[in-house]
C-alpha positions as a Python dict, from the first residue, in 0.01 Angstrom:
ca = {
    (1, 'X'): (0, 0, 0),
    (2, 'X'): (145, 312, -92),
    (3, 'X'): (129, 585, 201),
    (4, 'X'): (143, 946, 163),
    (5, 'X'): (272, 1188, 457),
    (6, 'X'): (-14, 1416, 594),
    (7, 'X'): (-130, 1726, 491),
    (8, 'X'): (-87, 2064, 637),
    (9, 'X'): (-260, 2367, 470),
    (10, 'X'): (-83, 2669, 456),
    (11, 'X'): (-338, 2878, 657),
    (12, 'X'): (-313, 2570, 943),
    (13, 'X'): (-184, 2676, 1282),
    (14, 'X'): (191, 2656, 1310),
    (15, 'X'): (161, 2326, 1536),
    (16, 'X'): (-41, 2111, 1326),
    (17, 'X'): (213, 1845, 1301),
    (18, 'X'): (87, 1456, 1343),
    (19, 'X'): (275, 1301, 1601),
    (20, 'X'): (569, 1151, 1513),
    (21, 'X'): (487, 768, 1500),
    (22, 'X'): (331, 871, 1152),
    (23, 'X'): (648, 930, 1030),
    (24, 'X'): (654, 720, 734),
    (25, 'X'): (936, 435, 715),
    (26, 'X'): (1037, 440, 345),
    (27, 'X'): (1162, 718, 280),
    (28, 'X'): (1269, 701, 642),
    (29, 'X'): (1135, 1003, 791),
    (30, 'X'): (904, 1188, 593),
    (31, 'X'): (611, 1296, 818),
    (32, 'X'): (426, 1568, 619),
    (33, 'X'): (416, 1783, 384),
    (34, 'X'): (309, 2125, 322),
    (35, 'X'): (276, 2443, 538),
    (36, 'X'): (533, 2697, 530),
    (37, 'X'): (843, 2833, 649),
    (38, 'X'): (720, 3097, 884),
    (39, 'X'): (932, 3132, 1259),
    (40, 'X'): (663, 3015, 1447),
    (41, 'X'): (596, 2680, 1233),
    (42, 'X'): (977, 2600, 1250),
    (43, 'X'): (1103, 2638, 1565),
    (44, 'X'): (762, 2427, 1698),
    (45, 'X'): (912, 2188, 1431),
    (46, 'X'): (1241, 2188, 1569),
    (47, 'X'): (1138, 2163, 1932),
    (48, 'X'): (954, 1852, 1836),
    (49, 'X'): (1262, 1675, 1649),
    (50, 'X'): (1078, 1789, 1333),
    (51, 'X'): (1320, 1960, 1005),
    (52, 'X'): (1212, 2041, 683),
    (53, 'X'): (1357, 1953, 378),
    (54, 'X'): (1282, 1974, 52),
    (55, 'X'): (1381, 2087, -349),
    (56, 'X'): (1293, 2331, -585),
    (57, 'X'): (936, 2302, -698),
    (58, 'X'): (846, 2067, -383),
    (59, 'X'): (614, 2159, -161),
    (60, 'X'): (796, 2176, 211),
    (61, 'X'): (849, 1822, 309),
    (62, 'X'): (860, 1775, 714),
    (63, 'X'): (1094, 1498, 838),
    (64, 'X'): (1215, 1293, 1163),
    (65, 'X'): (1354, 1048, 1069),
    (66, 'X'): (1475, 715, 1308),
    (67, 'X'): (1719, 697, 1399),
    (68, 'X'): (1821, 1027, 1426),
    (69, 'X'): (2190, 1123, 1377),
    (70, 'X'): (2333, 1350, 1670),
    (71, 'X'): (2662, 1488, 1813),
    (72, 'X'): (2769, 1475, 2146),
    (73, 'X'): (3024, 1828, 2151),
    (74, 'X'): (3200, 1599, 2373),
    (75, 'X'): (3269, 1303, 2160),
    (76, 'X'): (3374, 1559, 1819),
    (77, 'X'): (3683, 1351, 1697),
    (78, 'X'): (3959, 1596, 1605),
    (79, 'X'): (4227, 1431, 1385),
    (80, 'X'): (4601, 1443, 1395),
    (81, 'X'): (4576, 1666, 1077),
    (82, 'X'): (4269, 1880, 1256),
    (83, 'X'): (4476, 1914, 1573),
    (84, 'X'): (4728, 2049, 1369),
    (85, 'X'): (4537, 2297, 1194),
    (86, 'X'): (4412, 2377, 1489),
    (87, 'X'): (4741, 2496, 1646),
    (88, 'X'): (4865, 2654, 1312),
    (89, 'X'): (4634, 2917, 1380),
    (90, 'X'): (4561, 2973, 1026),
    (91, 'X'): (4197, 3019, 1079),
    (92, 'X'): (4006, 3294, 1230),
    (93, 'X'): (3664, 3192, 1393),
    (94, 'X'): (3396, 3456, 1441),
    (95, 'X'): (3027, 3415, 1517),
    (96, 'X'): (2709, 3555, 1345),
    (97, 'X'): (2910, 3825, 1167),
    (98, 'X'): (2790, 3678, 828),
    (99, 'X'): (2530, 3478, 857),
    (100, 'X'): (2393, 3572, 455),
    (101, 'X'): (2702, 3470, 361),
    (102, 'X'): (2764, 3153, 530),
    (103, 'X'): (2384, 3022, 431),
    (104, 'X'): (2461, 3114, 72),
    (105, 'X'): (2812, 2933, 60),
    (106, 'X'): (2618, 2620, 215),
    (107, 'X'): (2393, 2638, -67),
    (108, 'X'): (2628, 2669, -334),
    (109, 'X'): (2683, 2390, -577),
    (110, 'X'): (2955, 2155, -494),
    (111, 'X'): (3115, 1879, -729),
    (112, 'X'): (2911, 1576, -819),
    (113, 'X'): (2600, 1749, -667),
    (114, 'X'): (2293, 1739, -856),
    (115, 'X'): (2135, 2085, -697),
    (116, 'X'): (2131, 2233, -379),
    (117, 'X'): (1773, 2192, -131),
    (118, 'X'): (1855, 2553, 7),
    (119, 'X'): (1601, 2733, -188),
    (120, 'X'): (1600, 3075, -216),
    (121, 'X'): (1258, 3031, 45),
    (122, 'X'): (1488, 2849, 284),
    (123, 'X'): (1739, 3095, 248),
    (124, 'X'): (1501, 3385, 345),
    (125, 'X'): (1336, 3196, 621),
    (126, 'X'): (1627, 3142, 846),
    (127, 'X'): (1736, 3444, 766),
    (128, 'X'): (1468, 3581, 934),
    (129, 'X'): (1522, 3327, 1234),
    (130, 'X'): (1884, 3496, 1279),
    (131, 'X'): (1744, 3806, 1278),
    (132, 'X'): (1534, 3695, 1548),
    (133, 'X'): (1779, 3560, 1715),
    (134, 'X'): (1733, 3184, 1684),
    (135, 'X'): (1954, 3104, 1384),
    (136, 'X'): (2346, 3086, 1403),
    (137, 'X'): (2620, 3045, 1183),
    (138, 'X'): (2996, 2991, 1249),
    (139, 'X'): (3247, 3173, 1015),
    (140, 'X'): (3585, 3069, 915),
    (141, 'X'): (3825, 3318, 770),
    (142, 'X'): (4149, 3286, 628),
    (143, 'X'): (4346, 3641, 521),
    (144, 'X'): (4007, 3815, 580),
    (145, 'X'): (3812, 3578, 306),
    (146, 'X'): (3515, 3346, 425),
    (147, 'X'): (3667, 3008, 363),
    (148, 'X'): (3419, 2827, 561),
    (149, 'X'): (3132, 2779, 779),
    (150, 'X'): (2798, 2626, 928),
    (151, 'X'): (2496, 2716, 1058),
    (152, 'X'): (2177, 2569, 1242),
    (153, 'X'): (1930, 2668, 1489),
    (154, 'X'): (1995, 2702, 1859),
    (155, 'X'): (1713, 2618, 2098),
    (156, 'X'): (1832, 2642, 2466),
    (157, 'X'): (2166, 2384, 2480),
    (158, 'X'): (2100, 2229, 2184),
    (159, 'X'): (2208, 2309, 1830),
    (160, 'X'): (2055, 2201, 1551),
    (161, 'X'): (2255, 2196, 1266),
    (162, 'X'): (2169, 2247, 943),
    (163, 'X'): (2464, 2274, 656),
    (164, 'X'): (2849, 2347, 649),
    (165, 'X'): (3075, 2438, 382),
    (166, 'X'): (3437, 2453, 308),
    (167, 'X'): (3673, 2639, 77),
    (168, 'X'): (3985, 2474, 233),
    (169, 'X'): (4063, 2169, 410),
    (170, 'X'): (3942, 2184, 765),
    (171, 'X'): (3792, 2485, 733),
    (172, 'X'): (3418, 2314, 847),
    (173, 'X'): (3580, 2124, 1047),
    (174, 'X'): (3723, 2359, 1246),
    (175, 'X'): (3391, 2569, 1248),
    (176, 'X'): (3235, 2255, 1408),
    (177, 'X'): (3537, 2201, 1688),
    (178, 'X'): (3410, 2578, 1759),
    (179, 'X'): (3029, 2482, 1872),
    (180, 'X'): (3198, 2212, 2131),
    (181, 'X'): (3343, 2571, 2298),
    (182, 'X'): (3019, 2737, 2329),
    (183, 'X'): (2843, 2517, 2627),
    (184, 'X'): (2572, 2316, 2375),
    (185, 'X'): (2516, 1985, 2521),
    (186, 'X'): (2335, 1799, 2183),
    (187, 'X'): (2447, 1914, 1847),
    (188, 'X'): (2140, 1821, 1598),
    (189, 'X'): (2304, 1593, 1286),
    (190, 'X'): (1932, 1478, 1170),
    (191, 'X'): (2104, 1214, 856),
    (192, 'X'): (2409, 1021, 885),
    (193, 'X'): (2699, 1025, 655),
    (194, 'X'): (3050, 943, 640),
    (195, 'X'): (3174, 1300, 672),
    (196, 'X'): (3006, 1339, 989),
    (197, 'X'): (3061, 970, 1143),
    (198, 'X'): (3454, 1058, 1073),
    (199, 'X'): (3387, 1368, 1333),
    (200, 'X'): (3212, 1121, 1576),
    (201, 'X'): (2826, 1160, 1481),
    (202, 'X'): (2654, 817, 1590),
    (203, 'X'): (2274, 735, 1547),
    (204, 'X'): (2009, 691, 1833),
    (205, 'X'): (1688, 596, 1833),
    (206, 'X'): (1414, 915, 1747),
    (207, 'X'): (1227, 823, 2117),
    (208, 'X'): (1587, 892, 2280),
    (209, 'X'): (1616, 1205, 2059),
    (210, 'X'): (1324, 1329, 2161),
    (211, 'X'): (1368, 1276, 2528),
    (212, 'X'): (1657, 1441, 2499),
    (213, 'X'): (1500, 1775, 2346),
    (214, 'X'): (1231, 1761, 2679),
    (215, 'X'): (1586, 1811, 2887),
    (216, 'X'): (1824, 2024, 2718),
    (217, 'X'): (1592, 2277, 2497),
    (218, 'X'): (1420, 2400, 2793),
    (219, 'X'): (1781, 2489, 2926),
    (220, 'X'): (1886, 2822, 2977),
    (221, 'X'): (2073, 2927, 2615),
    (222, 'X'): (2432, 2797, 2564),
    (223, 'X'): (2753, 3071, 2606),
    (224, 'X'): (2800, 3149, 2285),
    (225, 'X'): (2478, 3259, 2110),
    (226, 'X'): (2207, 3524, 2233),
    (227, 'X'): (1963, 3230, 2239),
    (228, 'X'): (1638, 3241, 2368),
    (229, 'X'): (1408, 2908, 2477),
    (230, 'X'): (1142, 2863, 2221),
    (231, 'X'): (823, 3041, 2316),
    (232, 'X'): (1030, 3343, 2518),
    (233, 'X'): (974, 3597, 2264),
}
């Protein structure tokens, strides 16, 4: 039987998500499907282990899948080579000074890609979350050029990360070694791959994922960002 994801119209309120047991198992994840991209609607999505994802011409597409790939700050792996770079120096790490930028080099093609999901719409709608102060990036700058970067959404001590890019080696990398600094205790990976199992990301099961968001996003926000708890303003 072939199963669709539900439903939500665009004028529905920005909590009508099904719960996530509906969350279809092929393709693993994929819980509904429509909406939009307004603040409210997202960071209720990301509170409830809920990301959207989606290409060009796609309606928004709302996943969670399970397991869930996360990152214990803890647990980052840092190389020989990363360790390295790291006391070279040869990087300068700033926060939210270009947060435009950094979304924009995330979305920019890359070899063997076949597009980029960071639509012009997603670009504009957590743009709007940093200037509300619940999107983040991470710059990396070598001789004053961006180089490198990430950037997610921060919801009390957890991040929730949502793309990196690099120019040179180890620049994302070293971006990354950055959020361990900042006091977040759950760094959101939401899909495995091999790039982020070499820096130590591991799967758990969505219930644990989500009992985990109960602790740590009601949390006061970590050191490094202005963050605010979802709901506080």
């Amino acid at each position: 039987m072939y199963l669709r994801p539900y439903w939500i119209p665009r004028d529905a309120p920005p909590d009508a998500f099904p719960e996530l047991c509906f969350a279809l198992s092929e393709p693993n994840g994929l819980l509904a499907a429509g909406g939009d991209l307004e603040p409210q609607r997202l960071l209720v999505a990301y509170r409830r282990g809920i990301f959207p994802w989606f290409s060009e011409g796609q309606p928004v597409l709302w996943w969670s899948p399970d397991p869930r790939a996360v990152l214990l700050p803890q647990e980052i792996k840092v190389s020989r080579s990363l360790r390295k770079t790291l006391r070279r120096g040869i990087f300068q790490i700033t926060q939210d000074t270009a947060f435009g930028d950094v979304i924009r080099g995330c979305a920019s093609p890359r070899p063997n890609d076949m597009g980029t999901w960071i639509t012009e719409e997603m670009v504009e709608a957590y743009c709007r979350l940093h200037s509300m102060g619940y999107a983040h990036s991470v710059e990396c700058w070598h001789e004053g050029e961006l180089v490198g970067g990430l950037y997610g959404v921060a919801l009390g001590q957890v991040f929730f990360g949502e793309s990196m890019f690099s120019r040179m080696s180890d620049a994302s990398k070293v971006a990354l070694v950055r959020l361990r600094e900042l006091g977040f205790e759950l760094i959101d990976c939401q899909v495995p791959n091999d790039h982020l199992a070499s820096l130590g990301a591991r799967e758990i099961p969505r219930e644990d994922f989500t009992r985990l968001l109960d602790r740590w996003c009601v949390a006061p926000g970590a050191i490094g960002f202005p963050q605010r708890v979802e709901g506080s303003g």
